[in-house]
C-alpha positions as CSV (number, residue, x, y, z in Angstrom):
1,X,190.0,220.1,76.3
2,X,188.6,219.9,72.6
3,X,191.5,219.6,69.9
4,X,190.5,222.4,67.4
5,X,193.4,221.2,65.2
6,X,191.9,217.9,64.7
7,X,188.4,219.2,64.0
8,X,190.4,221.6,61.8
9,X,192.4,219.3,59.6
10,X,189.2,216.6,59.4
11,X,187.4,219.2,57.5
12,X,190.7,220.2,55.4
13,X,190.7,216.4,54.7
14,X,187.0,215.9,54.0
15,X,187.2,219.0,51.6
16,X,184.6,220.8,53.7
17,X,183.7,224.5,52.0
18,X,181.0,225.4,54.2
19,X,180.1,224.9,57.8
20,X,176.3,225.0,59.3
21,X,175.7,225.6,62.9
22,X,172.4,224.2,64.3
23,X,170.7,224.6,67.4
24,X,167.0,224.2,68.0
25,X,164.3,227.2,69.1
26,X,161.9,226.0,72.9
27,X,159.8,224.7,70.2
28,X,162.1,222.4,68.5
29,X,162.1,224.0,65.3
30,X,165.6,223.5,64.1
31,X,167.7,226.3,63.4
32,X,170.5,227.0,61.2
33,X,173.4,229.9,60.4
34,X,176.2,228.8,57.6
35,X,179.3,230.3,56.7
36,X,182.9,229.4,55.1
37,X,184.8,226.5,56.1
38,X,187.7,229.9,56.7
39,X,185.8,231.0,59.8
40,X,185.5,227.9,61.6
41,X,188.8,228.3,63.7
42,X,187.0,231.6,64.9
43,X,183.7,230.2,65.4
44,X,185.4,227.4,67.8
45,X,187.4,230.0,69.9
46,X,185.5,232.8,70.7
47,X,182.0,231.3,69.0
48,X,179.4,233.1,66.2
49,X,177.2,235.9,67.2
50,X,173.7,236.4,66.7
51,X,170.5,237.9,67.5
52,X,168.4,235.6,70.2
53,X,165.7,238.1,70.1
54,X,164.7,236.6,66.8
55,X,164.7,233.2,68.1
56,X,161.1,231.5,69.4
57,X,161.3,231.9,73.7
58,X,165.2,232.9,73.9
59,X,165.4,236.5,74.4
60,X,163.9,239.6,74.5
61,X,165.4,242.7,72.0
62,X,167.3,244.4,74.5
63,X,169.1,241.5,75.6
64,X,169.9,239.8,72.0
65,X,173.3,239.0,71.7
66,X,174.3,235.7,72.1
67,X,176.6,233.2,70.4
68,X,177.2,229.8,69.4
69,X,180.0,227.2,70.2
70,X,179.8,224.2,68.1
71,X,180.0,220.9,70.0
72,X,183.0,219.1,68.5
73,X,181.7,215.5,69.1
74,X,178.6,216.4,66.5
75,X,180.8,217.1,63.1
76,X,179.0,215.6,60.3
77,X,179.7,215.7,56.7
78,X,175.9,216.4,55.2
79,X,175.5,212.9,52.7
80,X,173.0,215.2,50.3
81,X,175.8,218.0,50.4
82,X,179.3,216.2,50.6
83,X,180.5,220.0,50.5
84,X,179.0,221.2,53.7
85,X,179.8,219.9,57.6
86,X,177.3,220.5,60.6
87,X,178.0,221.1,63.7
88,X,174.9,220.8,66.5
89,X,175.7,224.0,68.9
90,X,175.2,224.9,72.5
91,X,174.3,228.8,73.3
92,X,175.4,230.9,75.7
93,X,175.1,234.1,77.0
94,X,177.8,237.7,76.2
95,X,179.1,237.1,79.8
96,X,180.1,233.2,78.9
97,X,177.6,231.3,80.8
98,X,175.3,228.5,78.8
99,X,171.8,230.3,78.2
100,X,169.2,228.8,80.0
101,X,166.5,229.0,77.8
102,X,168.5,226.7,75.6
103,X,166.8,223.2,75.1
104,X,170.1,221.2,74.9
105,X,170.9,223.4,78.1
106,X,168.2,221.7,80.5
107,X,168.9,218.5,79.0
108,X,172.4,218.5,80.1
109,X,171.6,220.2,83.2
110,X,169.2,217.4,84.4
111,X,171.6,214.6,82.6
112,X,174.1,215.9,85.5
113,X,171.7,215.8,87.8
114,X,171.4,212.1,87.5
115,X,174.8,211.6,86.9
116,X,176.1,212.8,90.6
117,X,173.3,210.2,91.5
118,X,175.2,207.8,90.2
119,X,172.7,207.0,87.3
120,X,173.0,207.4,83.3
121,X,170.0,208.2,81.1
122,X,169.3,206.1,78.0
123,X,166.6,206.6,75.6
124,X,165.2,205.3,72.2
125,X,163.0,207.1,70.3
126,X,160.6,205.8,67.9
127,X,159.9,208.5,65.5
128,X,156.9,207.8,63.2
129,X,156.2,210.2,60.3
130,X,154.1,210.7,57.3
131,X,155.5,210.4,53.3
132,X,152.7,212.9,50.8
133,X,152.8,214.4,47.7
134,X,154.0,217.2,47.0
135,X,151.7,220.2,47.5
136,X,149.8,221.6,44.1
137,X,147.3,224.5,45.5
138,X,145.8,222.6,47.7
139,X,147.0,222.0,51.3
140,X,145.2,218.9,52.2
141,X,147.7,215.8,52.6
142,X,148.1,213.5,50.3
143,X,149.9,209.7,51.2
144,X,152.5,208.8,49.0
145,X,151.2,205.2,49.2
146,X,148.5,202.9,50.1
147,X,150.9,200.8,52.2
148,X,149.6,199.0,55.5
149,X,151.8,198.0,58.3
150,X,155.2,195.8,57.4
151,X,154.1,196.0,54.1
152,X,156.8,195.3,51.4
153,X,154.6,195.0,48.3
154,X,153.7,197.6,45.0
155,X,151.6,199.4,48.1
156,X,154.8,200.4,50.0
157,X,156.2,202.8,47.0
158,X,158.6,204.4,49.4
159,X,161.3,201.3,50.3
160,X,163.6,203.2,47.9
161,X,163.3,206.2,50.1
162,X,163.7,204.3,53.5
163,X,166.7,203.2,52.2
164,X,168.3,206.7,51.1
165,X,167.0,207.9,54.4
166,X,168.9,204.7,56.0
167,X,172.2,205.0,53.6
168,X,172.7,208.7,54.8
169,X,172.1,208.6,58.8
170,X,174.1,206.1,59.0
171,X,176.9,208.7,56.8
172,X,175.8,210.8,59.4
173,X,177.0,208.6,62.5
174,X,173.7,207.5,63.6
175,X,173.6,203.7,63.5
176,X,170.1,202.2,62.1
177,X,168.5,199.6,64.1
178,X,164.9,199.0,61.6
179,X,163.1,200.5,59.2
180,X,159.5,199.8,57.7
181,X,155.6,200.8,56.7
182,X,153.9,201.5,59.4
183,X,149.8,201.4,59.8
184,X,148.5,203.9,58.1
185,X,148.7,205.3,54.1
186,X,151.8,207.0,53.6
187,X,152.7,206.6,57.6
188,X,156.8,205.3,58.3
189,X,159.3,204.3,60.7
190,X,163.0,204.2,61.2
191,X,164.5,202.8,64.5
192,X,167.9,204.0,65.5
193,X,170.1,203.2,68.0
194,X,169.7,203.5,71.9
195,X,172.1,205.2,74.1
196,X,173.0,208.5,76.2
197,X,169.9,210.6,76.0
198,X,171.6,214.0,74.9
199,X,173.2,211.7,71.8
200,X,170.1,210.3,71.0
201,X,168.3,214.0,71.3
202,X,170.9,215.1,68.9
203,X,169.9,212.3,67.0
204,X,166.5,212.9,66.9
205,X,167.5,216.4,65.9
206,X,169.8,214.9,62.9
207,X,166.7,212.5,61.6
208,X,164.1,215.3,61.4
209,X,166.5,217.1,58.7
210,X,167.3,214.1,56.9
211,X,164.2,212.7,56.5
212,X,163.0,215.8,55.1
213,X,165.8,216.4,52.5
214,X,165.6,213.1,51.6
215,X,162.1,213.5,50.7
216,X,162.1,216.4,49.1
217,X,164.7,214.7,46.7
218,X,162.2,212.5,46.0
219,X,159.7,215.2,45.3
220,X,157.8,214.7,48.3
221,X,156.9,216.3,51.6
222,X,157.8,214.6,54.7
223,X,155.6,215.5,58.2
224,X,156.4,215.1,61.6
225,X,152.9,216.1,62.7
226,X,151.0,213.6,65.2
227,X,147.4,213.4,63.0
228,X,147.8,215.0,59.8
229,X,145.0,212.7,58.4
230,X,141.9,212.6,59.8
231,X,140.3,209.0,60.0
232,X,143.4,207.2,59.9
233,X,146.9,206.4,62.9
234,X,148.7,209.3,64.0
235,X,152.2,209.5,64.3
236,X,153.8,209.3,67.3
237,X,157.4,209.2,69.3
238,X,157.1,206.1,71.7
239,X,160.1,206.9,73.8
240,X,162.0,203.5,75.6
241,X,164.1,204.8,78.8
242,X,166.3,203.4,80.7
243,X,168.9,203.8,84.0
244,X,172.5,202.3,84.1
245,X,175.0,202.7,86.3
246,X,178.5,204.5,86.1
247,X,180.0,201.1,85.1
248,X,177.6,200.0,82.4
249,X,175.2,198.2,84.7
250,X,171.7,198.1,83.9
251,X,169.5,199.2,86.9
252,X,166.3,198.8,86.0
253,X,166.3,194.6,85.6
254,X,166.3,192.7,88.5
255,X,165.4,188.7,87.9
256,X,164.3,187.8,91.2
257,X,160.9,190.7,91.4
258,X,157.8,191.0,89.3
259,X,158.6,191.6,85.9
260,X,162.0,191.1,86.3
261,X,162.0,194.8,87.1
262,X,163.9,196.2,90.0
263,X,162.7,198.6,92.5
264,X,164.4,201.8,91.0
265,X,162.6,201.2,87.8
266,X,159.1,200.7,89.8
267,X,160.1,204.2,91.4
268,X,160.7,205.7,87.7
269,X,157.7,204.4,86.8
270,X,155.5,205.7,89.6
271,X,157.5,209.1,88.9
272,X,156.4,209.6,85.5
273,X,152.6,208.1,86.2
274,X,152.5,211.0,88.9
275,X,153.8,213.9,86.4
276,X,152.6,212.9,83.6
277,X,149.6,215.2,82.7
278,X,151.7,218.1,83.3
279,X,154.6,216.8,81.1
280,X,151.8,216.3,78.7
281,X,152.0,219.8,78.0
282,X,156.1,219.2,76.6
283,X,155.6,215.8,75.1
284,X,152.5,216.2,73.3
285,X,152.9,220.2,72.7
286,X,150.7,221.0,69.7
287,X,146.8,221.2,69.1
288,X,147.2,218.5,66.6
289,X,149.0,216.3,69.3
290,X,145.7,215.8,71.3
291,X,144.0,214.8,68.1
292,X,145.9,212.0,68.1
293,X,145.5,211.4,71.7
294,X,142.0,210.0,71.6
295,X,140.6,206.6,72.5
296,X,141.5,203.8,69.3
297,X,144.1,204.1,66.9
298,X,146.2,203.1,69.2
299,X,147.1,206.0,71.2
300,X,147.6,205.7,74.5
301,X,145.3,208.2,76.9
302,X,144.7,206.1,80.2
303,X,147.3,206.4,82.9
304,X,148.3,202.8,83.9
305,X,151.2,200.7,83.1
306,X,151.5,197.0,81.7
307,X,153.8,194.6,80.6
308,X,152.2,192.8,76.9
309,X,149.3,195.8,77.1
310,X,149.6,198.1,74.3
311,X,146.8,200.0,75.7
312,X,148.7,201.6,78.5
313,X,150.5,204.8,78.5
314,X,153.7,202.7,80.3
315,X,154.6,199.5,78.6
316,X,157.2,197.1,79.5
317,X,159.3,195.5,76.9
318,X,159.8,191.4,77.6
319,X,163.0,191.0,79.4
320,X,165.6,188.0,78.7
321,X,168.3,186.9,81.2
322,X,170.6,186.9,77.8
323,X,169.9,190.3,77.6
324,X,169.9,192.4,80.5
325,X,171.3,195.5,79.3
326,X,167.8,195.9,77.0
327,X,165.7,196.1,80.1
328,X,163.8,199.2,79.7
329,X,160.1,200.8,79.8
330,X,158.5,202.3,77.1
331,X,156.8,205.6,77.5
332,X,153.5,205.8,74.8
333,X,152.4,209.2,74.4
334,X,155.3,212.0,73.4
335,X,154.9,212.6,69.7
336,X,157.1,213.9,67.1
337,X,156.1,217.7,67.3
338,X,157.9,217.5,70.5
339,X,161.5,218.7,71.1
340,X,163.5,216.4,72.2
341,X,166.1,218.0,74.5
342,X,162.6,219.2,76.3
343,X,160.7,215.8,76.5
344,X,163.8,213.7,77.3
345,X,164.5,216.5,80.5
346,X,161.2,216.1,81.6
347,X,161.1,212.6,81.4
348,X,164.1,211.8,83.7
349,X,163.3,214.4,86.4
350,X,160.0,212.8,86.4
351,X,161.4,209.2,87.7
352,X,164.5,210.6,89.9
353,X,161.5,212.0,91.8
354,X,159.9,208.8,91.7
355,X,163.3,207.5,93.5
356,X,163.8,210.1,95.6
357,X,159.9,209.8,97.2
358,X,160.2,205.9,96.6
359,X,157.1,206.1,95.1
360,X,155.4,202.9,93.7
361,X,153.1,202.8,90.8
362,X,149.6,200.6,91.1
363,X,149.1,197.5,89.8
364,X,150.2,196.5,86.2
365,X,146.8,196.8,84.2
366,X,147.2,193.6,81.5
367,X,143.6,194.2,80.1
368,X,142.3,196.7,77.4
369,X,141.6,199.4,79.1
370,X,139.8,201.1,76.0
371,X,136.8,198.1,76.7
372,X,136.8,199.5,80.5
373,X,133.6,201.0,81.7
374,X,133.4,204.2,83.8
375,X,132.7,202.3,86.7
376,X,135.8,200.4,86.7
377,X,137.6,202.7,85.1
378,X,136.9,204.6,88.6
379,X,137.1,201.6,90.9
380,X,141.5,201.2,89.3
381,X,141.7,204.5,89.8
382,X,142.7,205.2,86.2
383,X,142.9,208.7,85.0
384,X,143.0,210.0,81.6
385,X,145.5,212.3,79.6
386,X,144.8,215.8,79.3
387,X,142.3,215.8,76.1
388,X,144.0,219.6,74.7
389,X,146.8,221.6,75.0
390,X,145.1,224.2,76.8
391,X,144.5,221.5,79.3
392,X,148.1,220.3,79.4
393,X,149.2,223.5,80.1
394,X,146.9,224.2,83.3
395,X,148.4,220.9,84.2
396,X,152.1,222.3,83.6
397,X,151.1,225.4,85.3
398,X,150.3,223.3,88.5
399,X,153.5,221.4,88.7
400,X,156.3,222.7,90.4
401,X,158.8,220.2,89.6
402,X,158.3,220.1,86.3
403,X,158.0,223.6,85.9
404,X,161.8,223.8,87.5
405,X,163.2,221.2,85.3
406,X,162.4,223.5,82.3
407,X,163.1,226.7,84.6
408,X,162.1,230.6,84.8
409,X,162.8,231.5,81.2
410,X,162.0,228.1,78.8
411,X,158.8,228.0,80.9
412,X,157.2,231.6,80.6
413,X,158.6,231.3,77.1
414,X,156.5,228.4,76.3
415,X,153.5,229.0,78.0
416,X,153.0,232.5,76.3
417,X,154.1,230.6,72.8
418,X,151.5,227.7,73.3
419,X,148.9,229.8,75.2
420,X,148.9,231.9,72.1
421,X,148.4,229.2,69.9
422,X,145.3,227.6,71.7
423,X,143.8,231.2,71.2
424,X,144.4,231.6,67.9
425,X,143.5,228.2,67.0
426,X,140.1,228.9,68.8
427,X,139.4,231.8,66.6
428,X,139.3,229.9,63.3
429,X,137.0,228.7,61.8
430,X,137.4,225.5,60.4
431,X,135.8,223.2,57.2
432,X,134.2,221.5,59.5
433,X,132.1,224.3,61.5
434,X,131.5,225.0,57.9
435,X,129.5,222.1,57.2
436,X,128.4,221.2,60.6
437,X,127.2,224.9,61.2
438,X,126.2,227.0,58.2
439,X,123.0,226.7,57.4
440,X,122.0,227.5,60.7
């Protein structure tokens, strides 16, 4: 039972004027509703109103009304407005009952899952992004810096704006693990810490919005999209998982098989190998995703797994005796455009069932597979990503399990939403036909 009067008297004692609720669309477009400090008592009793019919995938006109309850454990004071607490909300329906086309929802639905199997879910996202200039007229992207990987020189112009963006998550509660340059112009990363996977999905959630207002105070614009520069890395969310036990134990490391990995994390491997094209679909959920997910720059595309290969779409960290509880896999191709409430659901489902069919995954494949040839490409049995989103989402269409983790209402929701997208997008015409085409 959650103590309003402590929640009550923190923000009395923090000097708290105004409180924002925040929840996030199927899409992962986070969405906000403010009001006075006042009404909080109210808004943690009986919840705050509003219209889901306006909200991406939630509800259609004549069944609007829904309402909020904030979740307690996710009071913040916001760093860039000392004035102003958030709350991160779950959603539920006029008769009481959580909403099911809530994102957070599924995620705790399929956390519970594992749970009564004895298992708990731990992720770590990595979550790349872009720094550019501000906007003048002109749309195209422009990198804040000329900064190259690790770089900590004149070309890495934004180490003062790591650092804000450091200084306030970690206000925020979420403890910072790295920060740096990553590979391409204007291209970043900020590590934070692993742990429950509807935490860290809140967390995700929480560095989205400060990354951007901490740009923006900076007089820049900060992008979560996978390949907003053509020529150049995309930006992705490499997403490390692992499964522990009720009592802290870390069940994926075994010292005495291949690896050092146990069977259970052979079974979650194989799981997620077997589902991935249609999960494709949730981690990678934009047109812009798939043109990141192309052959070089890093991106994985093949389906394989591998231990020191960067190549595959499964990698597996080193794993030290001294430090068990960091045994974990790393899953290579969800991206930033994803929500993360959505991916991380899909993600677990798809390894329980790789427990529950004991499934095994092939061989670990050690070599490049980009330098592969057809032919062998064909004799390993190695399959590709899908190469679109319209292809991910024939994929999803087909796949039963994954189309139940997301259920009835997130999944018609978002296949309408995307399906609409891949036909709008293929009624454009682009700067490139232009050139390519026009004097045809």
């Amino acid at each position: 039972m959650v103590d309003f009067d402590n929640i009550l008297n923190k923000v009395k004692e923090d000097k708290i004027e105004e409180i924002v609720l925040q929840f996030t669309d199927i899409i992962g477009n986070i969405k906000s509703v403010y009001f006075p400090a006042a009404q909080l008592k109210n808004s943690l009793e009986t919840g705050t109103w509003f219209d889901g019919s306006s909200i991406e995938g939630f509800a259609r006109i004549h069944e609007s009304d829904m309402y909020l309850k904030p979740d307690a454990s996710t009071y913040a004071v916001l760093p860039w407005d000392k004035k102003t607490a958030r709350f991160i909300c779950d959603v539920f329906s006029p008769e009481g009952k959580p909403f099911e086309g809530d994102p957070r929802f599924i995620l705790k639905k399929t956390i519970e899952k594992a749970k009564v199997k004895g298992f708990i879910f731990n992720t770590g996202p990595e979550l790349e992004f872009f720094l550019f200039e501000k906007p003048n007229g002109d749309i195209r992207p422009v990198p804040h810096d000329t900064g190259s990987y690790f770089d900590f020189s004149s070309k890495d112009l934004a180490t003062n704006v790591r650092s804000r963006i450091v200084s306030f998550l970690l206000e925020l509660g979420v403890k910072v693990e790295s920060s740096h340059h990553e590979v391409a112009f204007g291209q970043h990363e900020i590590d934070f810490e692993y742990g429950d996977a509807l935490i860290t999905a809140d967390r995700a959630i929480t560095f989205k919005q400060t990354v951007k207002s901490v740009a923006s105070s900076f007089d820049l614009f900060a992008s979560f999209m996978p390949k907003p520069v053509f020529g150049i890395n995309g930006s992705g969310m490499h997403v490390h998982q692992s499964l522990f036990d009720l009592n802290g134990k870390n069940l994926f490391c075994d010292f005495s098989f291949k690896h050092n990995l146990s069977d259970l994390a052979m079974n979650f491997i194989a799981g997620q190998l077997k589902h991935i094209k249609a999960m494709s679909a949730v981690l990678s959920p934009t047109i812009n995703s798939y043109k990141r997910l192309v052959s070089g720059f890093e991106a994985p595309v093949n389906i394989c797994w591998a231990t020191t290969n960067r190549s595959a779409l499964i990698r597996v960290p080193r794993i030290f005796k001294e430090k068990e509880k960091a045994a974990r896999i790393e899953l290579r191709c969800p991206d930033p455009s994803s929500n993360p409430y959505l991916a991380f659901a899909v993600m677990l489902e798809a390894g329980l069932n790789g427990i529950e069919k004991n499934l095994f995954p092939p061989d670990a494949v050690e070599e490049d597979v980009y330098g592969f040839s057809e032919e062998k490409m064909s004799e390993l049995k190695i399959e590709k990503l899908p190469s679109s989103l319209s292809e991910a989402l024939n994929e999803l269409e087909k796949d039963e399990l994954i189309k139940n983790v997301l259920g009835e209402k997130i999944f018609e929701s978002f296949i309408k939403a995307k399906k609409a997208e891949c036909l709008e997008y293929n009624t454009q015409v682009s700067e490139w036909e232009l050139k390519k085409y026009f004097n045809f």
